[in-house]
C-alpha positions in Angstrom: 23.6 -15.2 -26.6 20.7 -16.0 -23.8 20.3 -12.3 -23.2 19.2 -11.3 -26.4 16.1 -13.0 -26.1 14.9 -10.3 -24.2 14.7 -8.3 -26.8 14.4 -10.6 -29.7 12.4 -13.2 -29.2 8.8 -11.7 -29.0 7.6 -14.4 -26.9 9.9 -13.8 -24.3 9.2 -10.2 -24.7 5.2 -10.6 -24.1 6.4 -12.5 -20.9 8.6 -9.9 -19.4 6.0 -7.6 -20.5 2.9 -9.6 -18.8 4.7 -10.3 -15.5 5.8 -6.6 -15.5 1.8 -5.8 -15.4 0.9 -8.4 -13.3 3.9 -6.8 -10.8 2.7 -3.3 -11.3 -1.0 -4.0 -11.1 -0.3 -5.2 -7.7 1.8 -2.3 -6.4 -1.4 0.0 -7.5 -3.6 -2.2 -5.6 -1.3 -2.3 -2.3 -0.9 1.6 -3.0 -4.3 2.2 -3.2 -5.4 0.4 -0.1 -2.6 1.6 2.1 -3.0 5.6 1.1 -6.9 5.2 1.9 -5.9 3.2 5.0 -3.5 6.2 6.1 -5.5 9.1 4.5 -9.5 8.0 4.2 -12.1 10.3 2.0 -9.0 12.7 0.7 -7.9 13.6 -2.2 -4.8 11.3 -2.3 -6.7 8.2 -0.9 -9.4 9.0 -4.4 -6.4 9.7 -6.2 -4.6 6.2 -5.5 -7.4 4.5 -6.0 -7.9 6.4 -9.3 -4.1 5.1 -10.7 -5.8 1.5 -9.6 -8.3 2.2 -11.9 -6.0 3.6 -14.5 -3.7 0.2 -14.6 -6.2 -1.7 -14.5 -8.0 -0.3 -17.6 -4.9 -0.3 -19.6 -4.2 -4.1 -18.5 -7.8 -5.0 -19.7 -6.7 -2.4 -23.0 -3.7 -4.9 -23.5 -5.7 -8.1 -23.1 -7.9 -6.7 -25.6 -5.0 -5.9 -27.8 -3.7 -9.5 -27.1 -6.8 -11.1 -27.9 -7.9 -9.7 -30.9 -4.5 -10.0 -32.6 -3.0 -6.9 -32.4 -5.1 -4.4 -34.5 -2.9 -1.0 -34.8 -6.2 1.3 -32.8 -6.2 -0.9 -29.9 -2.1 -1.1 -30.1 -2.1 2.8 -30.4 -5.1 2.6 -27.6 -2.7 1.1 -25.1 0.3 2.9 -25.9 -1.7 6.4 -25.2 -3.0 4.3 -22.0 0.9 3.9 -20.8 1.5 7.4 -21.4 -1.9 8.2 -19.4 -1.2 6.2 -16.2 3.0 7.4 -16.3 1.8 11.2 -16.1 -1.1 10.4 -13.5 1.2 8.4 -11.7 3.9 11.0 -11.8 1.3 13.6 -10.8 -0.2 11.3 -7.8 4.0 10.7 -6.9 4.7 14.6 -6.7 1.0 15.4 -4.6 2.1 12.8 -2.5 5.9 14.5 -2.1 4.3 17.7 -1.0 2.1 16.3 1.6 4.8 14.1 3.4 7.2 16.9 3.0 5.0 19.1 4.9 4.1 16.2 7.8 7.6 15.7 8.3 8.8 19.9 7.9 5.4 21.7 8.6 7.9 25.0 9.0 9.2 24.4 6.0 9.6 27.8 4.1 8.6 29.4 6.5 11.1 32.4 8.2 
């Protein structure tokens, strides 16, 4: 069936796998400039523009891999990368959380 190529036919995989970077490098970038936009020279603003830096170096980790044919340390390289950027991005999510919680409930917790 049609649907299995998405998980068995490795060119079709790569695709998925390149337009799903492509996708997320450009949420990053949009992130980036719109946090820096709303909250210049702070933490978050550096922050954002830190995951932008993140994806990027894990897309041009994943080229490389691409390029020179797959060799398992620059495979394991970008694997560790994906792990990197999905705990920065969780952290950056969660610091972000907190500050629009207390914009929007600046009594909240307090009695």
């Amino acid at each position: 069936p049609p649907w299995t190529n998405f998980t068995d036919n490795a060119t079709m995989v790569q695709f998925v796998h390149r337009l799903t970077a492509y996708g997320l490098w450009i949420v990053a970038f949009l992130h980036a400039i719109f946090v820096w936009r709303r909250e210049p020279r702070t933490t978050h603003g550096r922050r954002a523009w830190m995951l932008f830096l993140l994806v990027s170096l894990q897309a041009v980790i994943g080229i490389m891999t691409l390029l020179l044919q797959v060799p398992i340390h620059w495979a394991l390289g970008h694997q560790l990368g994906g792990v990197i950027v999905l705990a920065f991005a969780t952290a950056h999510w969660r610091a972000l959380g907190q500050v629009e919680q207390t914009t929007l409930h600046p009594n909240h917790g307090s009695n």
